[in-house]
ROFIZA-812723 format. One record per residue (C-alpha): residue in one letter; x, y, z. Coordinates in steps of 0.2 Angstrom, whole numbers, plus 5000, padded with zeros to 4 digits. Last residue first. Example, Ala and Ser with C-alpha at 12.3 -4.5 7.8 and 13.67 -1.06 7.14 Angstrom:
# residues 2
s506849955036/a506249785039/
END
This chain:
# residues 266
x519849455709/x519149615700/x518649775708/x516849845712/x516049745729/x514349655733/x512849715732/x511749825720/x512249715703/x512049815690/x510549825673/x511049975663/x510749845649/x511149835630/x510149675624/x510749575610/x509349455603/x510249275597/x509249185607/x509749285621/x511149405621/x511349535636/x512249695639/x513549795646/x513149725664/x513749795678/x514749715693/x514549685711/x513849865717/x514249915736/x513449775749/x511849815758/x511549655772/x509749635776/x509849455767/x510949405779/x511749225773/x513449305764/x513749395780/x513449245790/x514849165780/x516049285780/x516049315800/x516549145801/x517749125786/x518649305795/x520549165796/x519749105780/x520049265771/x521649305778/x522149145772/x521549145753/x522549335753/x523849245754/x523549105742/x523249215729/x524849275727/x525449095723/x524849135706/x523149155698/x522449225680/x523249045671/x523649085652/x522949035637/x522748885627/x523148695633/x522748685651/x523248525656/x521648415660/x520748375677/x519548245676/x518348225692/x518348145709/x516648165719/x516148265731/x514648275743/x513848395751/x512048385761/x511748545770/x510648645761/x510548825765/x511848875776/x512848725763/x512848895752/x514548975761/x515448815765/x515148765748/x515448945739/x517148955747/x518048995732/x516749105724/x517049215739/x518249305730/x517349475731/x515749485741/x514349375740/x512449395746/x511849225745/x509949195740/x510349115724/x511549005728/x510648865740/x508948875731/x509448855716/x510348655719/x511948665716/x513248575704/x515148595704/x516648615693/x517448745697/x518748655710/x519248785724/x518348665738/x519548515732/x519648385746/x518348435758/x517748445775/x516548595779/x516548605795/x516848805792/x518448835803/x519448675801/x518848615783/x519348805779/x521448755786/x521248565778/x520748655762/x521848785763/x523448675765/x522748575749/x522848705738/x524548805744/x525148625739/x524448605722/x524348785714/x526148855716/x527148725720/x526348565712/x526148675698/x524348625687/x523648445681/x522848415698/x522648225698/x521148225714/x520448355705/x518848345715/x517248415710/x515948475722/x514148425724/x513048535734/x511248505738/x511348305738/x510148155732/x509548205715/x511248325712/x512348145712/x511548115693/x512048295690/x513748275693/x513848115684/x513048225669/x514548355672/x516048235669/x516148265652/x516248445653/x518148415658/x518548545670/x520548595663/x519448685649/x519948855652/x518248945654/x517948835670/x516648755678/x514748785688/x513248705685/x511348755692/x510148645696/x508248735698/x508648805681/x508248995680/x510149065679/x510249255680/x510449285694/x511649125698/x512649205682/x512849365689/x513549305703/x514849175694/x515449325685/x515549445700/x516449295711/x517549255694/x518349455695/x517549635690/x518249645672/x517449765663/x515449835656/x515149645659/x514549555645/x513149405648/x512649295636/x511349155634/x511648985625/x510248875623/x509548945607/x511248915598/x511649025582/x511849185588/x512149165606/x513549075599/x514149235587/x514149335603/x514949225613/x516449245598/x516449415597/x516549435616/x518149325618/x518949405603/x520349485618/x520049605630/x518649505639/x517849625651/x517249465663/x516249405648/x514849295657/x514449115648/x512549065651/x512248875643/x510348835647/x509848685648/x508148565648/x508448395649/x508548235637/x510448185643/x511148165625/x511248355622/x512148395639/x514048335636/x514148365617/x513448525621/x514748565636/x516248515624/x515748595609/x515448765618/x517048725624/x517848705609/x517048855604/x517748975617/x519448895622/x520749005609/x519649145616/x519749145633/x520149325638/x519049315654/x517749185657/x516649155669/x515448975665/x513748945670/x512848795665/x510748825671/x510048625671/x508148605670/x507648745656/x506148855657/x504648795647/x504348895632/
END
């Protein structure tokens, strides 16, 4: 079996009101575009029917793969172990939430044949102007500052990179907000491009203005950050572990863990 062109990945934590209409969503997206995919979906330590529910995909949908952490270790950990395990040489990123609209991926992926990194922008944020919005747009202008790395919207989700520019970083908890300035070390053409961004309809939000302070301190260590995430040499505590694997409906129980990065979720 050839191995697929486009790897979707998708962290999600007690989503399971969104499970199947995403699913729906990111098929109804893909199927008409004639490429290989793969849909991987990581179980952050869902304590809801989350798991059930992936499982019963994987079951009945050869492109969907599944990944189950033993707990919840955070969206970095998530998104990590979906880049290792991703074998598409583009490789999607969005939400569990369905604020991303799947429907704009193939327009992401028609910009990935010129460009490394393309980033969504959720240039009608559809969350609290307060809480969300404006903390948002401070650290934006404040990362654009340090890193180089102008843009818009780097926490959106919904993003398409090229392999080669994600797969050899070496992350460390949170970091999945700064994964353009982090992985453009790599590959350094970036472009963004404006994309849907719907009310969240099921569920509630993980993040509150909290997170914004510890978004500061971050960027105020961005540079030491991002050549840490480039050293290849650099031995990081385990990331997450991995309860076990569905493929094509086969259900794997793994010992298989992450040897760098940090325990503890985001």
């Amino acid at each position: 079996m050839e191995p697929p062109e486009v790897s979707v990945v998708i962290p999600l934590r007690d989503e399971a009101p969104n499970v199947l209409l995403l699913h729906e969503e990111v098929t109804a997206a893909l199927a008409p575009l004639d490429v290989r995919y793969e849909l991987i979906l990581v179980d952050d330590g869902s304590e809801d029917d989350t798991s059930s529910l992936l499982m019963g995909l994987c079951s009945q949908d050869p492109h969907v793969r599944v990944i189950q952490f033993t707990r919840n270790f955070g969206q970095t950990a998530a998104l990590a172990a979906g880049f290792d395990h991703a074998r598409g040489r583009l490789i999607v990123t969005s939400d569990g939430d369905l604020q991303n609209d799947p429907a704009d991926i193939p327009r992401l992926l028609s910009l990935a044949r010129d460009y490394d990194i393309v980033c969504g922008w959720r240039k009608d944020r559809k969350d609290a102007l307060l809480t969300r919005h404006v903390p948002s747009v401070v650290a934006n202008w404040l990362l654009g500052l340090v890193t180089g790395s102008w843009l818009h919207d780097s926490g959106c989700s919904l993003k398409v990179f090229r392999a080669e520019v994600v797969k050899p970083l070496t992350l460390a908890p949170g970091m999945h907000r700064y994964l353009p300035a982090l992985a453009s070390q790599f590959g350094g053409r970036v472009t963004e491009v404006v994309v849907n961004h719907r009310v969240r309809q099921f569920g509630q939000s993980k993040y509150g203005l909290s997170r914004t302070f510890g978004v500061l301190r971050d960027i105020i260590q961005m540079r030491r950050l991002t050549r840490q995430a480039a050293d290849p040499m650099r031995r990081m505590p385990r990331l997450y572990d991995v309860r076990q694997l569905c493929e094509r409906g086969q259900v794997e129980e793994s010992p298989a863990s992450r040897e760098r990065g940090s325990q503890g979720a985001s």
